[in-house]
N, C-alpha and C positions, 0 to 999 in steps of 0.2 A: 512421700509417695501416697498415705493413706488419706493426708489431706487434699491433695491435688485430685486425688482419686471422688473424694465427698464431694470436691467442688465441681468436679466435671457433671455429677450425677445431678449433681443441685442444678446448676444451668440447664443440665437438658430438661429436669423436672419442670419450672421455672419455664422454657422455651416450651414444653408438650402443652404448659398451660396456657400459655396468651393465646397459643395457636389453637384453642378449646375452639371449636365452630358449631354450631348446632346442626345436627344433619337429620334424614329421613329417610326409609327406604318407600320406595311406590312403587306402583305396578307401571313399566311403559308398556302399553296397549299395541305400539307400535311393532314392539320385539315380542312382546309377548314374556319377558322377564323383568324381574324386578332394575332399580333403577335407585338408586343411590340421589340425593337432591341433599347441598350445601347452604347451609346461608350465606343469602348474596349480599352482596354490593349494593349502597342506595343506586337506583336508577339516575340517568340523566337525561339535558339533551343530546350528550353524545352516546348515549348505549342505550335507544330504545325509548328517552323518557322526553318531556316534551314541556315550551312553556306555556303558563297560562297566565289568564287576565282576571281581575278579582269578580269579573263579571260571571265565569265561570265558579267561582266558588257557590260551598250551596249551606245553610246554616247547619252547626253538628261539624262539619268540618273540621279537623287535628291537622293544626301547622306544627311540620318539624322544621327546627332552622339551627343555624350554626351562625354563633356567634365571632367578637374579635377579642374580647376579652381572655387575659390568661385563665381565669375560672373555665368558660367554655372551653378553651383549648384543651385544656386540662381535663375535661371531661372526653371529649374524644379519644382524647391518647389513650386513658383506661379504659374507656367503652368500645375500642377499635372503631371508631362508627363517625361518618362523615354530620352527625347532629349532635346536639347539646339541648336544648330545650323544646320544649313542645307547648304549647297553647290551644286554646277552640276559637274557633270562625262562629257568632251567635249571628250572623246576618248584619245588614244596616252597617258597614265596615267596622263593627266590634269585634275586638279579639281580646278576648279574657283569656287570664292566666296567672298565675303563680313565681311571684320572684322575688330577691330581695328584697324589696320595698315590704312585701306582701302580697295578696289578690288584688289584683287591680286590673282596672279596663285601658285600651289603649286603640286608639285608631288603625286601621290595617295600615293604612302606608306610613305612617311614622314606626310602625313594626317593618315590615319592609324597607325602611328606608338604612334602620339600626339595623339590620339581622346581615350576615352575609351571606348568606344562604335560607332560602324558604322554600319548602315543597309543602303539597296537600295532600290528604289522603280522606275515605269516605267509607261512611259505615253504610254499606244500604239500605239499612232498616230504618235508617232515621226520616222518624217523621215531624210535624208540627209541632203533636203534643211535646216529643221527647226532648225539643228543643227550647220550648218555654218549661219544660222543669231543669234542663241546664242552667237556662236565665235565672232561675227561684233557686238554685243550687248557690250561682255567684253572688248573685245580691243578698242569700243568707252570711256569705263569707268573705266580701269583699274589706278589704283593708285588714283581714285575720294574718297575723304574724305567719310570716315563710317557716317551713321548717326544716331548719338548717339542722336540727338532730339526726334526722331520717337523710337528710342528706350526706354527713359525716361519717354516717353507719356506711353507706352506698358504697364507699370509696373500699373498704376490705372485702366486703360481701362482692363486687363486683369482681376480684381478683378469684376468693372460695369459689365461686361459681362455675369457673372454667371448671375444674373439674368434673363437672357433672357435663359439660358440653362438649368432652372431648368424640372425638369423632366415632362414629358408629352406637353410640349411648343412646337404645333402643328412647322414641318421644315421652313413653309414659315412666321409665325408668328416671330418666332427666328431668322430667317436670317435680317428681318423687322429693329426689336429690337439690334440688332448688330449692325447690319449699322447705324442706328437711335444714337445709343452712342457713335460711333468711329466717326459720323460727327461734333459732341459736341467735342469728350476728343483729337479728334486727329488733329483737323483744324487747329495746329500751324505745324503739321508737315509738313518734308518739300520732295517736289518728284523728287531733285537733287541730292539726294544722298541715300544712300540705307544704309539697318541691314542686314541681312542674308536672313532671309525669304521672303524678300522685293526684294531685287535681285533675289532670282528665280523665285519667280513670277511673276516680269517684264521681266527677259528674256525670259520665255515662253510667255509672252502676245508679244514682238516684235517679236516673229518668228513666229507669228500667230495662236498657240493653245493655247489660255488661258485656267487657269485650273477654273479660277472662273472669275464673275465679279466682283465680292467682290474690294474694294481697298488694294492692295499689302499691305498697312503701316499696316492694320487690321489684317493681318496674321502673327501668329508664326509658329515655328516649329512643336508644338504641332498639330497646326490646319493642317500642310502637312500628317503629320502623321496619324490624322483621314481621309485624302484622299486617303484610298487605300478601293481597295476591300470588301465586307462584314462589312461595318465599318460606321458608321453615324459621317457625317460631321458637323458642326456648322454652316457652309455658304454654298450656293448651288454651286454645280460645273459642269463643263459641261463632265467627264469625269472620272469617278474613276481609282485612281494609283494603279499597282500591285504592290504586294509584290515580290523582287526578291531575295533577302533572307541579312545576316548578313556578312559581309567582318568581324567585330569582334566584340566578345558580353563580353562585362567583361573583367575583370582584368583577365587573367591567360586562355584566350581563341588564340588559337591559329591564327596565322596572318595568314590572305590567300588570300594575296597580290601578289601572282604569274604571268604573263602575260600568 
């Protein structure tokens, strides 16, 4: 009985946490009282989200995409999150980014062409300069070993962390409590070498718009992706990303990788 009884606890403990969502209270203006706001769903084209052509992209640009790979999938399932990797648009159809191999460049439509999923997203602030110190960032690091350390840490720290994101966990209390656990689970990792999410966030912090203070190893793709617009973050940021829409959404959606 006492067992069956720990394990009932254990399970719903265990279910309270996957189901950890980052939440927010705001003011609706409409009612005149406050208003509770969840983290959402990636956008799509069927809920609001739309596609686009790479002629649309603008340099500075952060591609999230979702992979076929069991690693990528694997990454979703833990991250609840329809992405897995993230990369930069530097213009010229370059897309730098971080992966096993290590930092390397890659053509947008041979990235689109691999990815099963790509969406874009956009920092307003970027301008020219901050995108040629992106470019001085990659080409100081290109071919620098991936780091699979800081990724291995990611896998329990990602679990720890619901706790802090259970529901109603006032934004600055949770931002606290994150930090607080990623200083514990992640203090072997290492800040010479980079994962994916880890490189765009460092290369926006050396071109001088950081999106967060958060530390880069703390962030997945997941957590880029609640960085856009109408959307509740997990860590404070200093600047919400737009949405600028899907290069390609699924299996059987059309490429629109055109310049």
């Amino acid at each position: 009985m006492r067992l069956h009884l720990l394990g009932c606890l254990f399970s719903g403990f265990t279910a309270l946490m996957l189901a950890g969502c980052a939440t927010s209270l705001q003011h609706d203006e409409a009612r005149g009282a406050p208003k509770l706001s969840i983290q959402q769903a990636a956008l799509s084209p069927a809920n609001g989200g739309q596609i686009v052509q790479a002629g649309d992209l603008r340099p500075g640009d952060i591609l999230l995409s979702s992979g076929r790979s069991g690693v990528a999938v694997g990454i979703q399932v833990l991250t609840m999150a329809p992405v897995s990797h993230a990369s930069l648009y530097l213009g010229d159809q370059r897309v730098v980014e971080a992966v096993g191999e290590g930092i390397r460049e890659r053509p947008l439509q041979a990235m689109i062409d691999e990815e099963h999923a790509v969406v874009a997203f956009r920092h307003p602030g970027i301008a020219r300069q901050h995108v040629a110190l992106m470019d001085d960032f990659f080409r100081e690091h290109a071919g620098r070993k991936y780091n699979y350390v800081g990724v291995l840490l990611q896998a329990p720290f990602t679990l720890e962390r619901k706790v802090c994101e259970l529901p109603l966990v006032p934004p600055l209390v949770r931002d606290f409590c994150i930090r607080g656990i990623a200083s514990i689970q992640l203090g072997l990792g290492r800040n010479d070498q980079f994962f994916c999410s880890q490189f765009v966030l460092e290369a926006y912090r050396r071109a001088g718009v950081p999106l967060t203070d958060a530390d880069p190893r703390l962030v997945s793709p997941a957590d880029l992706l609640h960085m856009r617009e109408g959307d509740v973050s997990s860590v404070r940021i200093h600047q919400p990303l737009v949405y600028v829409g899907h290069l390609k959404f699924g299996a059987g959606t059309p490429v629109a990788a055109n310049p």
